[in-house]
N, C-alpha and C positions, 0 to 999 in steps of 0.2 A: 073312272078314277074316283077314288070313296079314301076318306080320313075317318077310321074309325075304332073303336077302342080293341086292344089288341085279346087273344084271348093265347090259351095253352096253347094250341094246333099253329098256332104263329111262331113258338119259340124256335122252332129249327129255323125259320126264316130271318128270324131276327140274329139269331146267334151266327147265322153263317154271311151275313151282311156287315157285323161286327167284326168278324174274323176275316174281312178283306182290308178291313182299315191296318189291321197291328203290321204287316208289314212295313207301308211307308213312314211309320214314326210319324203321322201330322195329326192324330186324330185320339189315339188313345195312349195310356203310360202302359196297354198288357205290354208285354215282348215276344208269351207264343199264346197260339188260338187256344180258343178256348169250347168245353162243351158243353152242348144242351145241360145236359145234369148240373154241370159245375153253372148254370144262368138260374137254375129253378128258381132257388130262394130269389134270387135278384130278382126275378119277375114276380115273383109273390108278392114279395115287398109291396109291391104296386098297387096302390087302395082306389076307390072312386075321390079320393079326395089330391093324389098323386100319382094318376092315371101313365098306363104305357099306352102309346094310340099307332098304327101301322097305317101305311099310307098303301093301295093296293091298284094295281091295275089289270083287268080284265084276271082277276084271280092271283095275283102274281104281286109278293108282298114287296115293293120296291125300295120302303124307307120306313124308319119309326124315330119318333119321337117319346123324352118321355122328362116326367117331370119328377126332383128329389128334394124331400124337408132339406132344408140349409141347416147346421148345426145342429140340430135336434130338441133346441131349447124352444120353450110357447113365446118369448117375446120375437122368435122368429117365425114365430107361422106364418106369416104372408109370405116371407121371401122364400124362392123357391129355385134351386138350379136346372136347366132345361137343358136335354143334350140332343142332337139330333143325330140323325146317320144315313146317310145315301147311298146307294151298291152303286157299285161305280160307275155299270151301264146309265145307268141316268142322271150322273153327275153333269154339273154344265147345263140345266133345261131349264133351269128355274125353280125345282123343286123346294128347295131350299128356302125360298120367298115364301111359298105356297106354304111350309110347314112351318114357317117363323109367323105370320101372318096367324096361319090357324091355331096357335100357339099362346098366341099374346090374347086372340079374342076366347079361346077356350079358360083360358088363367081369370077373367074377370067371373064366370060361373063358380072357378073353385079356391076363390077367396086370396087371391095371389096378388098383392100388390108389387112386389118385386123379382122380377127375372133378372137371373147371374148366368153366365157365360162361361167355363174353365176352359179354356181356346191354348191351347202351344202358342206362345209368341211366333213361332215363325210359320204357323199354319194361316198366312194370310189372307186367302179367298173366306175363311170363316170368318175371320176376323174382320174385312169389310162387307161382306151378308151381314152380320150384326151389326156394325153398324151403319149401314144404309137406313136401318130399323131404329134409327134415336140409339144404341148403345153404346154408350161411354167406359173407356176405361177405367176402370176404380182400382186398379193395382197392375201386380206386375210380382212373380215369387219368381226370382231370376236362381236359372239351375238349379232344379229342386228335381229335375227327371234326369237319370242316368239312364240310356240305350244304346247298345251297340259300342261300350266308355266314349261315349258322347253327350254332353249337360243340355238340358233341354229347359229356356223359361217356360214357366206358364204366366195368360196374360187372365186376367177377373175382367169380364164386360158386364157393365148391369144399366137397368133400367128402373125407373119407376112406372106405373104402367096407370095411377091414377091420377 
């Protein structure tokens, strides 16, 4: 089992672990799957200072993590929103600990004093993983996601982390 920074040969991996969440509505606002191609720029994005990192087992990419600038302004560069993703076979193990965990102690290397959370209010198993983790509610954008003509809140979990 290895947490390690993600490279290209990962993105089919990553994108098709994304593409199991959109159906149940509790994890992302896409509505249909999405492809490798249409992720590229999204993973480019991704610098050593706002790393994507893959959680792997015996070769086999089981989760990723990854970390995105808040608003894009410099008086934000500490704060930083982290999103996680589990394939659903190993949803329920603990993994989720393991990558919040490795999460919080890799953010002190890359200058990160605050982690946000963008959680569906009613995705509540994230929403208590975070915070079992010290994170606090700091908001609430009630129905701000339309799926399936169904309103969806989202909740802001944050932490300070020094």
């Amino acid at each position: 089992m290895t947490t390690r920074l993600a490279n290209i040969d990962d993105l089919p991996a990553i994108v098709a672990i994304y593409n199991e969440t959109i159906a149940s509505r509790m994890v992302t606002a896409d509505t249909e799957t999405v492809s490798v191609e249409q992720k590229r720029t999204w993973f480019e994005s991704h610098t050593q200072q706002r790393p994507l990192y893959v959680y792997e087992q015996a070769g086999k990419v089981l989760a990723w993590l990854s970390y995105k600038s808040f608003y894009g302004r410099p008086a934000y560069d500490g704060t930083v929103e982290i999103s996680i993703y589990i394939t659903s076979l190993s949803q329920g193990q603990g993994l989720g600990k393991k990558l919040l965990h490795f999460a919080q102690q890799q953010a002190k290397f890359l200058n990160i004093e605050v982690l946000l959370a963008f959680i569906f209010s009613h995705n509540i198993p994230s929403i208590k993983l975070f915070n079992k983790f010290g994170y606090q509610k700091w908001g609430e954008l009630p129905n701000v996601a339309v799926m399936d003509s169904k309103y969806y809140s989202l909740t802001i979990l944050g932490k300070h982390l020094g």
